[in-house]
C-alpha positions as CSV (number, residue, x, y, z in Angstrom):
1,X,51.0,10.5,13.8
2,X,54.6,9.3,12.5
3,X,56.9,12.2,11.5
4,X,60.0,11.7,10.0
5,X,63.3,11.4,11.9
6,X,65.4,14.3,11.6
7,X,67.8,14.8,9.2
8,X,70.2,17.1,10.8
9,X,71.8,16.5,13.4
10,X,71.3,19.1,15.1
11,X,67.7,18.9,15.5
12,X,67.9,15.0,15.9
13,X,69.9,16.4,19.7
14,X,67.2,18.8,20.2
15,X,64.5,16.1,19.9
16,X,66.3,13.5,22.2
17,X,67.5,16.1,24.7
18,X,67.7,14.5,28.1
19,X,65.7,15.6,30.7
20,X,66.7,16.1,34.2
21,X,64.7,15.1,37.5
22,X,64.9,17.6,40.8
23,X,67.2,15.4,43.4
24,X,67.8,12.5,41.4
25,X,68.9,10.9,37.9
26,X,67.0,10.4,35.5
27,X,67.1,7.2,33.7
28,X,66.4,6.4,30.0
29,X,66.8,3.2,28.7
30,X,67.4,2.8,25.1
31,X,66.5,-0.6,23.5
32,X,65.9,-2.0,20.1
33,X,63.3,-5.1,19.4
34,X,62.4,-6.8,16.2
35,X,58.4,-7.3,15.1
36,X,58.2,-10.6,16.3
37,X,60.2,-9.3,20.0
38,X,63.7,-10.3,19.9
39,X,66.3,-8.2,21.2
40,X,69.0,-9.8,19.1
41,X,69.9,-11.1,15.6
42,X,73.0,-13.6,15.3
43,X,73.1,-12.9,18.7
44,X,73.4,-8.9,18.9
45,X,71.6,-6.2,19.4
46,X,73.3,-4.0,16.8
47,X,72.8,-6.9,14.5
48,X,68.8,-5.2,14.2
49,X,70.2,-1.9,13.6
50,X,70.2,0.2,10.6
51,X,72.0,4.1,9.6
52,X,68.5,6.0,11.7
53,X,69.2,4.0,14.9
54,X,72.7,4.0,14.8
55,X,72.2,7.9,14.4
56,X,69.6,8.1,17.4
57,X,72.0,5.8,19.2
58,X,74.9,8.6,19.2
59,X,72.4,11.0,20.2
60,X,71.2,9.3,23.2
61,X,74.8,8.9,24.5
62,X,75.8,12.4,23.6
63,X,73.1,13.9,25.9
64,X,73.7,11.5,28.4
65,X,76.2,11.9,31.3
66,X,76.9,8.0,32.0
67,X,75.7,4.7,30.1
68,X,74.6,2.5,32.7
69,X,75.2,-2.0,31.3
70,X,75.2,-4.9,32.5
71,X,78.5,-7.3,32.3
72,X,76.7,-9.4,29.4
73,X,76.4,-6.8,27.1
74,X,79.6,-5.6,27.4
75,X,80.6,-8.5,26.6
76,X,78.5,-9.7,23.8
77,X,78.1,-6.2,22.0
78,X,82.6,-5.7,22.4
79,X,82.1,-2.5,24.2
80,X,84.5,-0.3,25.2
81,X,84.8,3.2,27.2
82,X,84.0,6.2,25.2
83,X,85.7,9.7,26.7
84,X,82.4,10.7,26.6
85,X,79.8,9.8,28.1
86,X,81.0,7.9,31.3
87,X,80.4,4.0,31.5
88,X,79.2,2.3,34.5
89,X,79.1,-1.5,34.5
90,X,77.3,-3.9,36.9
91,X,78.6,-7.0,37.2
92,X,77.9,-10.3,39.4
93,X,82.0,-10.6,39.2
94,X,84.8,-9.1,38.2
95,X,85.1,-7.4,34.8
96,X,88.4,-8.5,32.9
97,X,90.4,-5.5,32.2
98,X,90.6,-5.3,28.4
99,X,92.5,-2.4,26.0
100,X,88.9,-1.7,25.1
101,X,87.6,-1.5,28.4
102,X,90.3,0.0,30.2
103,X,92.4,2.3,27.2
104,X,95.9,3.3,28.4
105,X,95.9,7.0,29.3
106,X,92.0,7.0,28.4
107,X,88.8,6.8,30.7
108,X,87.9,3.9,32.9
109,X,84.4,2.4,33.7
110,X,82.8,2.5,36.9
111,X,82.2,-1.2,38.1
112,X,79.8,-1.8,40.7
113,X,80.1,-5.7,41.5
114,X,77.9,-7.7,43.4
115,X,80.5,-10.6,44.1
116,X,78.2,-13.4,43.2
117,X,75.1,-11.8,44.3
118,X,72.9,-9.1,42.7
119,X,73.8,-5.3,42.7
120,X,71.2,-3.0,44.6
121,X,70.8,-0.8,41.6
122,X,68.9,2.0,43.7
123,X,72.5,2.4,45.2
124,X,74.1,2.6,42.2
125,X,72.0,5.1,40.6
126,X,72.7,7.0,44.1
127,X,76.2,7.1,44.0
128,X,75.7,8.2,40.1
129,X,74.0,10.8,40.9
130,X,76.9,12.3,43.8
131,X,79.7,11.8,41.3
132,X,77.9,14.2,39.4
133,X,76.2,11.9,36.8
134,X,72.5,13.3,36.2
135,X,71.4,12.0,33.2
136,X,71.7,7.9,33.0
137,X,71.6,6.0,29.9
138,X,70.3,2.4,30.5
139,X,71.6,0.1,27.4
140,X,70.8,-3.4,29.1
141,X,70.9,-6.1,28.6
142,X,67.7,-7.6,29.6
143,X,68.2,-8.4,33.1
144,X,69.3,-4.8,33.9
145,X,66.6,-3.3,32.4
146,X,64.3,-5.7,34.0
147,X,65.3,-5.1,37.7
148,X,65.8,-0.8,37.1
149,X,61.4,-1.8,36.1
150,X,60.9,-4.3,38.8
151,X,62.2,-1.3,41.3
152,X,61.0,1.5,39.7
153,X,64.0,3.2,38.5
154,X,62.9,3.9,34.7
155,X,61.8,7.4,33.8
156,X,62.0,6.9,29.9
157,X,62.0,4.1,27.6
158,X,63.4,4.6,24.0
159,X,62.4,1.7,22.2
160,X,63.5,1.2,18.3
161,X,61.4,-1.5,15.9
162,X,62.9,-2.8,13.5
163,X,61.0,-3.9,10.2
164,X,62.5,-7.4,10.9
165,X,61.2,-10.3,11.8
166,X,63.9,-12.6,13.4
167,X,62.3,-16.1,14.8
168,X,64.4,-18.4,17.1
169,X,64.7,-17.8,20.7
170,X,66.4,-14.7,21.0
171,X,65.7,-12.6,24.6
172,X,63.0,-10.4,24.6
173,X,64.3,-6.7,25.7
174,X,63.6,-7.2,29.7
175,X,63.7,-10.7,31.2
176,X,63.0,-10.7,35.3
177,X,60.1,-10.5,37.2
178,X,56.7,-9.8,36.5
179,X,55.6,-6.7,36.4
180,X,52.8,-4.5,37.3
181,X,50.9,-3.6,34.1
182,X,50.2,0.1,34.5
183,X,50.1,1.8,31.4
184,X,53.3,4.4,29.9
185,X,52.7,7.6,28.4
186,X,53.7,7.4,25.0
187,X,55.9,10.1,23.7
188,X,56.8,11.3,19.9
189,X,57.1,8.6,17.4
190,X,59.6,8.8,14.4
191,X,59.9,7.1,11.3
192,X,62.1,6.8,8.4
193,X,62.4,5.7,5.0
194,X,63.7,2.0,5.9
195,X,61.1,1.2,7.6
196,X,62.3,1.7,11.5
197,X,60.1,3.1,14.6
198,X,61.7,5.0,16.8
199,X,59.0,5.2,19.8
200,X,59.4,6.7,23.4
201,X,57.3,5.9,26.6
202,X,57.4,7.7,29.6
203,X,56.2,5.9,33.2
């Protein structure tokens, strides 16, 4: 059964309430796909997007402690560091430091670099977690979400469809790995009047 995505605001935060875990953070990812599987139009995620994601988008973040990106995506979706929540970037390199990024007399992001290699995101998550950072946020891109799956790290996945269909070869939402096939519990699934699914699967 589809019900409808809240109206209020309220009761949009009481539905995506973030959980916690006993010990550990606890990750949800948040990703948005077309009907044919692309991540991206024209090269963005947002580009898929419409008012109901946008709204369950500011949700997500405003439950969450710290939203955890790859490199990427910061720099393809022009982030830059809210007050609220924290932003932890993972990065093969160095992360140029931008007014966006780093705001004068504002919040910084966390960078965890790998310099050159990969970034063991089991520590990261670790170190999250004793800086006081319980509820992660996972917003990509693609290869971040694929090695938090690949290691286990994913509690949640929030995925949005959009009623699009985009052709080309845009990324599907995890590239990495194969991995296992075991089946996720699916959660509530919300709809509204444009069209979008807003689905969440729990491992």
């Amino acid at each position: 059964m589809i019900d409808s995505l809240p109206a209020d605001d309220a009761a949009l935060a009481l539905a995506y309430a973030h959980p916690l875990a006993e010990g550990r953070p606890y990750v949800r990812a948040n990703m948005i796909s077309s009907l044919d599987g692309s991540s991206t139009a024209a090269g963005r995620s947002g580009g898929l997007g419409g008012d109901g994601d946008r709204r369950v988008f500011a949700a997500l973040r405003a439950a969450a402690d710290v939203v955890l990106v790859g490199a990427a995506t910061v720099r393809d979706e022009d982030y830059g560091t809210p007050a609220h929540p924290a932003l932890a970037i993972v990065t093969r390199g160095s992360i140029p430091r931008t007014e966006r990024l780093y705001p004068a007399g504002g919040a910084e992001p966390i960078v965890y670099s790998g310099n050159g290699g990969s970034v063991d995101l089991r520590s990261v998550l670790d170190d999250l977690y004793t800086r006081g950072h319980r509820r992660i946020l996972a917003e990509g891109g693609p290869g971040v979400l694929g090695a938090l799956l690949a290691a286990g790290l994913v509690d949640e996945l929030c995925l949005t469809v959009a009623p699009v269909l985009v052709g080309g070869d845009g990324a599907r939402i995890v590239r990495g790995p194969d991995l296992p096939l075991g089946h996720w519990q699916r959660g509530p699934v919300l709809g509204d009047d444009e069209g979008f699914l807003y689905t969440r699967w729990a491992r």
